[in-house]
Every structure is written in structure tokens, then in C-alpha cells.
N, C-alpha and C positions, 0 to 999 in steps of 0.2 A: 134418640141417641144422644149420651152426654160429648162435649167439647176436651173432655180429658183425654189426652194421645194414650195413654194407660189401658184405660177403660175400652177405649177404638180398638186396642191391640186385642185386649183380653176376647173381646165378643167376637175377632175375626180369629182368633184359634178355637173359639167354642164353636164357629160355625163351619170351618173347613178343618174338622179332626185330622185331616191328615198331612196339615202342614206341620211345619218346623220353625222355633224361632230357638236360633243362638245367642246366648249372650256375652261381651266379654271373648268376642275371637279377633285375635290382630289382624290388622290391616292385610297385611303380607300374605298369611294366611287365607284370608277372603278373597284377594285377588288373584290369588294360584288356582282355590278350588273356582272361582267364576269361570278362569281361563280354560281350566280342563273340562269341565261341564260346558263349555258351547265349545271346543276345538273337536271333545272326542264324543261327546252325546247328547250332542244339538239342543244344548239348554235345559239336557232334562236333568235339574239338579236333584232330581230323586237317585233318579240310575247312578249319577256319577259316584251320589254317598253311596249306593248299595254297593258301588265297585268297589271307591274306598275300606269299607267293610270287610266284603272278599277277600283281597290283599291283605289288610291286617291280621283276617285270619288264618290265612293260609302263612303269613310272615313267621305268628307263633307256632304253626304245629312247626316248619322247616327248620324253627330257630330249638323245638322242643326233641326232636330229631335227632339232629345238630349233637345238641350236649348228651343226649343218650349213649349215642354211639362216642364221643368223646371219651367218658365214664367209662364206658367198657373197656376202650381201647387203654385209658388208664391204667386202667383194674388188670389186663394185662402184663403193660409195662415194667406193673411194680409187681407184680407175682414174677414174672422172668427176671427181674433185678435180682429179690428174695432168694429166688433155687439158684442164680450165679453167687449170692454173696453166701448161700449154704455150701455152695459145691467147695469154694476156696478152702470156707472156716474146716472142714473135713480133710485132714492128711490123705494124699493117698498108702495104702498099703498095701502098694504092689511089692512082693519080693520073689525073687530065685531061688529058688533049690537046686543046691551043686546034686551032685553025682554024692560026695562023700557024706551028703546029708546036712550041709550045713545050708543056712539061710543066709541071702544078701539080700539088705532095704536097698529097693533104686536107687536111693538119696545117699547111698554111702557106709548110709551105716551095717550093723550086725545084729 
């Protein structure tokens, strides 16, 4: 076995397939997921990321969800705006018929 810390890494992920090695994750970062991995499942940093996992997927269908029904309820919105701003543009024309035959517009006019 060579003395190169590289090469030591490389040959213990070609022998234990099913570890993990990250690169490039912040400090902060590492010591949250360490903390949740022994607080909630006793060190087993596999399960913790599987949980992490879960969560994020479940986070996008809620958030996928979410904006669906928002869309709708939009698409709603502005159709009920749409048939109030037709109802205005539209006069009404309700009018009276007297007796002698003539016609009164509600609004006054003839």
C-alpha cells in the first residue's frame, strides 16, 4: 500500500462500496448533520442522510402541491374579476312598459 493519503482514500472506497465521501461541505454544515445523526439515530449516518432524503422529497411534492392549487385558485380569481369587469362594461336594459305603451329606461331615460 502506497504512503499517498489520496491513494489510501481512493482504495478504502473501492473496498467498502457503500461508503460516502464528501467534498467541499462547511464546517456548520457537518456539525449539524453529526449532531442529528448521534441525537436522533444513534450514529447511524446512513439512516440520518436517508431521512434527510425523505424530507427533501416530500418538501418538493408539498411545495409542488402548494403552487398547483395556488394556479388554480389564480386562474379563478381572474376569471371572477373578468365576468365582474364584463358585467359593468354591459348597460343594463331593464325598462317599463306603461299601460299607454310607452317605454321608461331605469336610468331615466326614453
Amino acid at each position: 500500500m502506497t504512503d499517498n493519503p489520496t491513494e489510501r482514500l481512493r482504495q478504502r472506497i473501492r473496498d467498502n462500496r457503500n461508503s460516502l465521501n464528501i467534498a467541499r461541505l462547511p464546517d456548520k454544515t457537518k456539525e449539524a448533520f453529526i449532531a442529528l445523526a448521534n441525537e436522533e439515530f444513534c450514529e447511524d449516518y446512513g439512516m440520518a442522510f436517508r431521512e434527510i432524503l425523505n424530507s427533501y422529497f416530500e418538501h418538493n411534492a408539498m411545495k409542488s402541491l402548494f403552487f398547483q392549487n395556488i394556479d388554480a385558485k389564480l386562474d379563478h380569481i381572474i376569471e371572477s374579476i373578468s365576468q365582474t369587469e364584463q358585467k359593468e362594461e354591459e348597460p343594463e336594459t331593464r325598462k317599463i312598459k306603461l299601460v299607454n305603451g310607452k317605454r321608461i329606461d331605469l336610468k331615466g331615460g326614453e
